[in-house]
N, C-alpha and C positions, 0 to 999 in steps of 0.2 A: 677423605681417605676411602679407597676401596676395599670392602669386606671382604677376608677371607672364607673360602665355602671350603672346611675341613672335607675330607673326600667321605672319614667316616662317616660324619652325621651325612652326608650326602647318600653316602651307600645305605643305607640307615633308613631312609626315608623311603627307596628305593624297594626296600627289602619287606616295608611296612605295606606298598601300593602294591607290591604284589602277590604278598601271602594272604592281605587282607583285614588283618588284626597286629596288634601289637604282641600279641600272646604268637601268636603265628611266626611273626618276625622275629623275634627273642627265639624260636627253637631254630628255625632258619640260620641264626648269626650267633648261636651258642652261646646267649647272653641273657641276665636277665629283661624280664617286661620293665622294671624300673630302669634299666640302663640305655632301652630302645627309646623309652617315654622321655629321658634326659636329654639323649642327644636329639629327636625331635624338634623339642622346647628349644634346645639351645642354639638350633640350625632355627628357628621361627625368630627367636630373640636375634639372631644374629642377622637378618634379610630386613626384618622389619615385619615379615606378613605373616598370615594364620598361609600355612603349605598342604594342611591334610585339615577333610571334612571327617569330624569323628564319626562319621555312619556306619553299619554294616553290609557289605565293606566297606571298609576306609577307601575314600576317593581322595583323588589330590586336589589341591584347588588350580585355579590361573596359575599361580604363581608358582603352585607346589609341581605344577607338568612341567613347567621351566626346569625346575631343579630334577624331576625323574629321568626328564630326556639328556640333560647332563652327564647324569650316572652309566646311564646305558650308553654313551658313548664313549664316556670314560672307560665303562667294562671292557667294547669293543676296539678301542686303542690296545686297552693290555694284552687282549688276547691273541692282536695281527702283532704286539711287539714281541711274546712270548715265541709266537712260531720264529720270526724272522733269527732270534738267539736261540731259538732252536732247547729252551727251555721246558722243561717237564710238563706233560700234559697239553705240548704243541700237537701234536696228533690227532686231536680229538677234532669231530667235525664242527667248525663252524655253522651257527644257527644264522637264516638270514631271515627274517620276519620281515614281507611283501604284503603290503594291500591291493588287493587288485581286483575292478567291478569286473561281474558276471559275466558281460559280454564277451570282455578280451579274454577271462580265462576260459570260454566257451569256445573263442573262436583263434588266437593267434599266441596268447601268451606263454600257454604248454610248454610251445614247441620252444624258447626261450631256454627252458630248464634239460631239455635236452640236448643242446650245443655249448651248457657250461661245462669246463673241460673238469671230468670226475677226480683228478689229481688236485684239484682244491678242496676235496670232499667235505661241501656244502650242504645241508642240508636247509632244506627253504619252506617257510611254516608260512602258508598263504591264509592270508584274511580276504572274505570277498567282500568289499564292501562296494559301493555304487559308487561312480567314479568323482560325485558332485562332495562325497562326504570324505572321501581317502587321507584329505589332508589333515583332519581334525586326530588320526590315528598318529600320522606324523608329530604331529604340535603336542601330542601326549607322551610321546615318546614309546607308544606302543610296537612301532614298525620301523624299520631305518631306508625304506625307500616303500613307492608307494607311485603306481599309474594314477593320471587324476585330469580334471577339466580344467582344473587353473594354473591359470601359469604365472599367479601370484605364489611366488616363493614361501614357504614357510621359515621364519625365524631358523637359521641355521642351517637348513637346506641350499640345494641347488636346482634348478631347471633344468629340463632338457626336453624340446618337441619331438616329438616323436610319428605326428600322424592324424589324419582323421578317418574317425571312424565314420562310415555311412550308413544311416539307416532308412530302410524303405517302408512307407503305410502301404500295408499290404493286408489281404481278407481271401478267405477260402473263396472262390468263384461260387459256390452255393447261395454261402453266408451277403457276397456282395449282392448277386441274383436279388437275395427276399428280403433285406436293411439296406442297401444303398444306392438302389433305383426309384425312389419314391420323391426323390428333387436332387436338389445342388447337391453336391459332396459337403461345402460346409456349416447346411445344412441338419441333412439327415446322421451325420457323424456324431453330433451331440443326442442321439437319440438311441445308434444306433449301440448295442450290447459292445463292449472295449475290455481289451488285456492287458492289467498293469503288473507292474512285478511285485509291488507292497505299499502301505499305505503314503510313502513317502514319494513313489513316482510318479513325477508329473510329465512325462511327455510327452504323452497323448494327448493332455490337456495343452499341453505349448503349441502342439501340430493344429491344435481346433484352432486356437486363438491367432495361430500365423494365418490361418485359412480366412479367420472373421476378421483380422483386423486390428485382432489383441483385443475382443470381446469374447466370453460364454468359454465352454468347458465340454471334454467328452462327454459320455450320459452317465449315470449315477448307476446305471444298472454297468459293473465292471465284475470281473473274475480276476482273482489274484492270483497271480503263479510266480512261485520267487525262486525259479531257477529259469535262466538263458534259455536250457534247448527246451525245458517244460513250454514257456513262452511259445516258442515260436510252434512246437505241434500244436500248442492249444488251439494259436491262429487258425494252422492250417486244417485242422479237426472243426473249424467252424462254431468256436464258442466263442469269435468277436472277433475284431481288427487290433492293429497292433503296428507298431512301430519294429521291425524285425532287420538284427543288423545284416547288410549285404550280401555277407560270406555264409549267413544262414538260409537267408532268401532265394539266393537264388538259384541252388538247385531244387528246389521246393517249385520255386515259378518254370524253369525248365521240365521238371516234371507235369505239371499243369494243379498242381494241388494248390496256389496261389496264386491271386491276379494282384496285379498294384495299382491302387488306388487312385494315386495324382503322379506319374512317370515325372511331370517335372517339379516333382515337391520333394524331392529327398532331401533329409534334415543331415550334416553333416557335424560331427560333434569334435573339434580337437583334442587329442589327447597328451597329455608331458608325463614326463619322467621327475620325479624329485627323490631328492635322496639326503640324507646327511650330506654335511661338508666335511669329512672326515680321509686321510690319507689311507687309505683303505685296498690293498691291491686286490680282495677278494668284492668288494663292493664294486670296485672299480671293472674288473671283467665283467659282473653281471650290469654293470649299466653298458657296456659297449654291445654286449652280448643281445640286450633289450632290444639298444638303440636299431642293430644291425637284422632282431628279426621284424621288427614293427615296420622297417623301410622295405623289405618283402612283403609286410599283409596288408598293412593300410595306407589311403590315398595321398601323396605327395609325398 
């Protein structure tokens, strides 16, 4: 037999991963902490699995994202069925929660939010996260579409390519001058000072290793900058080389404040569209909307 997921312990649990606490959730859902605590237990007893890590905050587990991302799509059903009957409190703006790495909202995704037509009044709570992680927001049920490098589906989503983005290793002409004339490029690159964007990016380190062979790493002397256009002036301010996307580069190289590195080494990165699988007509504009300005700014 297949177990019923009553909606309220479901909104329940929902209600607990996002205020944080049980005490939290009980003034949230005007109930008491013991009746948030029952219907919990009895949504755990009813799945089979432990759903919430009792931590502060309360996190979900595996199983318990499963059942969040549930709810929030359940919410977002009621509230495209509410407008469509034209029921109380249809007016209100739609929230759409978007993950989206630095780069595209630095460089193309903007412009996205200003071709959604304003008669859906939309309003779009952007998470930036790096495009290698975006899905993990997805699978939590924290965002309901989400730019990203894989184009391994998430449980419940859909695909859509959208493009690649190009990135050039490029170095202030100073900077290259007095670190990366002293031998081979892949070489002196693991030596020479490098700009990553946080402790987590490695694509500098992936550029060295394409260059050696899929051995060694940039240098360990790196400067962090964790915003897009900080990145790319840092480059070209000559505090190290850097992986800088296309659309940043290259009025930068046109001006002469940047040389590039290896012309025939640009690293191209795919990027897709995932989203809920959800009948959605407001989801469904901004993914055509996406689709149509990413085939403007990135290549194929």
């Amino acid at each position: 037999m297949t177990a019923e997921l009553p909606l309220d312990q479901v909104r329940t649990l929902l209600a607990v991963v996002d205020e944080g606490t049980f005490d939290a959730a009980a003034a949230a859902l005007h109930v008491t902490p013991s009746a948030v605590s029952q219907r919990v237990k009895a949504l755990e007893q009813r799945t089979g699995r432990v759903l919430l890590l009792r931590t502060k905050p309360v996190r979900p587990t595996e199983s318990g994202a499963v059942l969040v991302r549930l709810a929030r799509q359940v919410a977002r059903l009621e509230r495209d069925a509410h407008a469509e009957l034209g029921l109380s409190g249809a007016g209100e703006p739609v929230r759409v929660p978007v993950a989206v790495n630095a780069d595209s909202l630095a460089t193309w995704f903007l412009g996205v939010l200003t071709r959604v037509p304003e008669e859906l009044r939309l309003c779009f709570e952007l998470r930036r996260e790096d495009e290698d992680h975006t899905a993990a927001l997805l699978r939590e049920g924290l965002v309901m579409a989400a730019v990203t490098s894989s184009s391994d589906a998430v449980p419940g989503c859909s695909v859509r390519y959208l493009g690649r983005m190009r990135y050039l290793p490029v170095a202030a002409p100073e900077f290259a001058a007095r670190h990366l004339t002293r031998g081979p490029l892949h070489d002196v690159l693991t030596e020479a000072p490098v700009i990553v964007f946080d402790r987590r990016d490695d694509f500098q380190d992936g550029f060295v290793r394409q260059l050696r062979g899929g051995r060694g790493r940039a240098s360990a002397l790196r400067h962090h900058v964790p915003t897009s256009e900080g990145f790319a002036e840092s480059v070209a301010a000559g505090l190290g080389w850097g992986m800088v996307p296309e659309a940043q580069a290259e009025p930068l190289l046109r001006a002469g404040r940047l040389v590039e590195l290896a012309p025939e080494r640009a690293v191209d990165v795919p990027l897709y569209w995932q989203q809920w699988r959800l009948d959605s007509p407001a989801l469904a504009t901004v993914a055509d909307t996406v689709a149509q300005t990413a085939a403007e700014a990135l290549r194929d």
